[in-house]
C-alpha positions in Angstrom: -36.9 -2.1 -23.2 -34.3 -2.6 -25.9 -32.6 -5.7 -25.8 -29.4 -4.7 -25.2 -30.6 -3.2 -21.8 -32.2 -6.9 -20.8 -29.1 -8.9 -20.5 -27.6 -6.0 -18.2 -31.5 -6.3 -16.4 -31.0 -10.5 -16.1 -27.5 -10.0 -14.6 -28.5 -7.4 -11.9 -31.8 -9.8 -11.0 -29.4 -12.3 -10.8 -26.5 -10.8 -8.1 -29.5 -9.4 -6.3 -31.2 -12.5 -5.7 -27.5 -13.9 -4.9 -27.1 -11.0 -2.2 -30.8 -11.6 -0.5 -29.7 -15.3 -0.6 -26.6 -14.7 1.6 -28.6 -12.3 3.7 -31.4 -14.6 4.5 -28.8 -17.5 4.8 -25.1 -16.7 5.9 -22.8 -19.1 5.2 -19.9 -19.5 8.2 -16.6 -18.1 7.6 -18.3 -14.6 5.6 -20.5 -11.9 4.7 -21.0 -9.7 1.6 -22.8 -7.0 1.1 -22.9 -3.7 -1.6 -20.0 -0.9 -1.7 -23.0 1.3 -2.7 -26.6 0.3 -2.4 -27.0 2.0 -6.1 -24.4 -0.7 -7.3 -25.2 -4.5 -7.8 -21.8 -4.5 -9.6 -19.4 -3.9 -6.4 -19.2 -5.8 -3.5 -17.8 -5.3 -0.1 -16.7 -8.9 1.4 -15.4 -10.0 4.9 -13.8 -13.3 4.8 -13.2 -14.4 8.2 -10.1 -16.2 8.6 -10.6 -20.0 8.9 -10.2 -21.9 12.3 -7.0 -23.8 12.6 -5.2 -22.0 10.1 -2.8 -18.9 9.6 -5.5 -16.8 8.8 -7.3 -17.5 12.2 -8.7 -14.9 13.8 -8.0 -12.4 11.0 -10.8 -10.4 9.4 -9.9 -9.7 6.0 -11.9 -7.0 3.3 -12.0 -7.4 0.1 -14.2 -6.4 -3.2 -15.8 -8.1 -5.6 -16.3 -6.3 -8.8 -18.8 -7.7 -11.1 -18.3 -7.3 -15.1 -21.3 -6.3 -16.9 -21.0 -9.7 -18.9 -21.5 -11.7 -15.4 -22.7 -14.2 -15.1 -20.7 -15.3 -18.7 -17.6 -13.6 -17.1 -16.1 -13.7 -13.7 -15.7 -11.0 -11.2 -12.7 -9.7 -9.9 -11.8 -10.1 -6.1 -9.3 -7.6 -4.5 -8.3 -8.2 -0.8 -8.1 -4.6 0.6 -6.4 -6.1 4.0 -2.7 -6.5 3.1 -2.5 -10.0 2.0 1.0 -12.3 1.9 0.1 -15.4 0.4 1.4 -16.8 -3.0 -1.5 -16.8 -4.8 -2.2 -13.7 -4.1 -1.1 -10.4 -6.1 0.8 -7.8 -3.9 -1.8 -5.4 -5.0 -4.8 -7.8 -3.5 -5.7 -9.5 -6.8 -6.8 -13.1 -5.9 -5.5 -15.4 -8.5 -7.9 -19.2 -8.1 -8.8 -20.7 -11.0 -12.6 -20.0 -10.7 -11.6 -16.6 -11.3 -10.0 -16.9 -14.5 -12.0 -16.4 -17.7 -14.0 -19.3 -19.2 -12.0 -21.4 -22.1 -8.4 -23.1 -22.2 -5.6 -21.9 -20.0 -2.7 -20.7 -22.9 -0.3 -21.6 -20.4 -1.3 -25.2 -19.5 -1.8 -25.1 -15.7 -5.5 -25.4 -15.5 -8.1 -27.1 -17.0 -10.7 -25.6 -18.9 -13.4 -27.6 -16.1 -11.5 -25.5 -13.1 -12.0 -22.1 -14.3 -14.8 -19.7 -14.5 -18.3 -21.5 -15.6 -21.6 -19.1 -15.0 -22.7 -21.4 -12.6 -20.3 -20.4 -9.7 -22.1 -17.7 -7.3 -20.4 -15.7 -4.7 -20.8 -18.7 -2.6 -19.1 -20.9 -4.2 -16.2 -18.1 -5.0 -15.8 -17.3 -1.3 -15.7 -21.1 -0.4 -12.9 -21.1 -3.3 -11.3 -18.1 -1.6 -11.4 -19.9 2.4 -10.4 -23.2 1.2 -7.2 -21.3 -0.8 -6.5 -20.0 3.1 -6.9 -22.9 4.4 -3.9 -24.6 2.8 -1.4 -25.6 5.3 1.4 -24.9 2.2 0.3 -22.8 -0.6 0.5 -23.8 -4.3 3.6 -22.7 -5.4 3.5 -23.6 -8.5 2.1 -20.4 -11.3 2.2 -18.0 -8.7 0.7 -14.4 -8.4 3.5 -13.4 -5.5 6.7 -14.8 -6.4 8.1 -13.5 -3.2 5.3 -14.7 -1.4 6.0 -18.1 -3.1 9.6 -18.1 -2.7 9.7 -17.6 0.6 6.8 -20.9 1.4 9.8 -22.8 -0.2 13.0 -21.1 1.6 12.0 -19.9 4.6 8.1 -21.5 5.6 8.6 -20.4 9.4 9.2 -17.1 8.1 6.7 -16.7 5.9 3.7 -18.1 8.3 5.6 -15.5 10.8 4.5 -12.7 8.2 1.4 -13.9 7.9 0.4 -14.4 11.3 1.0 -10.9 11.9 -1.1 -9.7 8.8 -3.9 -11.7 10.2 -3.1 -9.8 13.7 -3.2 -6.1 12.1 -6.4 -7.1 10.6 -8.0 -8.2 13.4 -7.1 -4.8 15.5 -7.8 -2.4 12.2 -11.6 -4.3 12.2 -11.3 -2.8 15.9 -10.7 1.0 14.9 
């Protein structure tokens, strides 16, 4: 084996023992599982959405796409269920600070002790991802959906109105 080949060997050892872990022990409020069973490197999630929040009752898909440098670099996580939320891109992009590449943030929001460390699992990125959806008001602060943002601070019974019926369409497309 060369060694250029063993680093890419560590990291697929590694997501698969992370996959038989949530398989043998599911953790409440998700499940994962691979796009392709030839493919450590993609993952199909189902967050479901949170008791007493908006998101209750919704059942939301998303991906997780692991770099080849994982566990030194983050994945990517894409909600495929339309999304409204402010930290949230309007293409599905989640934007949480244990997302973002390791190091200093060059805009000053986040520390460098919030964002990606090779530690993190998919556990501890879909508890990152329920607890974001759990947030009575989102952080409005950097985000990834200015609209989405705008409207927490102009209109909130509006935008929890557009949310609760995201979170209804995904529970009737789970249905289909």
């Amino acid at each position: 084996m060369s060694k250029s080949s063993t680093p890419q060997l560590s990291n697929s050892l590694l997501l698969r023992r992370q996959l038989q872990e949530l398989t043998k022990r599911p953790v409440e409020g998700f499940s994962a599982g691979l796009v392709d069973d030839d493919n450590l490197y993609e993952w199909e999630v189902m967050v479901i959405g949170p008791p007493d929040t908006l998101y209750e009752g919704g059942i939301l898909k998303a991906r997780l796409s692991f770099p080849p440098e994982y566990p030194l670099q983050p994945p990517k996580m894409r909600f495929v269920t339309p999304m409204w939320h402010p930290n949230i891109y309007p293409n599905g992009d989640v934007c949480i600070s244990i997302l973002h590449a390791p190091g200093e943030d060059q805009y000053g929001y986040e520390d460098a002790s919030e964002r990606w460390l090779p530690v993190h699992t998919v556990e501890t990125i879909l508890i990152s991802v329920i607890s974001l959806l759990s947030s009575d008001t989102p952080n409005t602060d950097s985000p990834a959906n200015v609209d989405a943002a705008k409207e927490v601070r102009n209109d909130l019974a509006g935008y929890k109105k557009k949310v609760r019926r995201l979170v209804r369409q995904s529970a009737e497309a789970a249905w289909d």
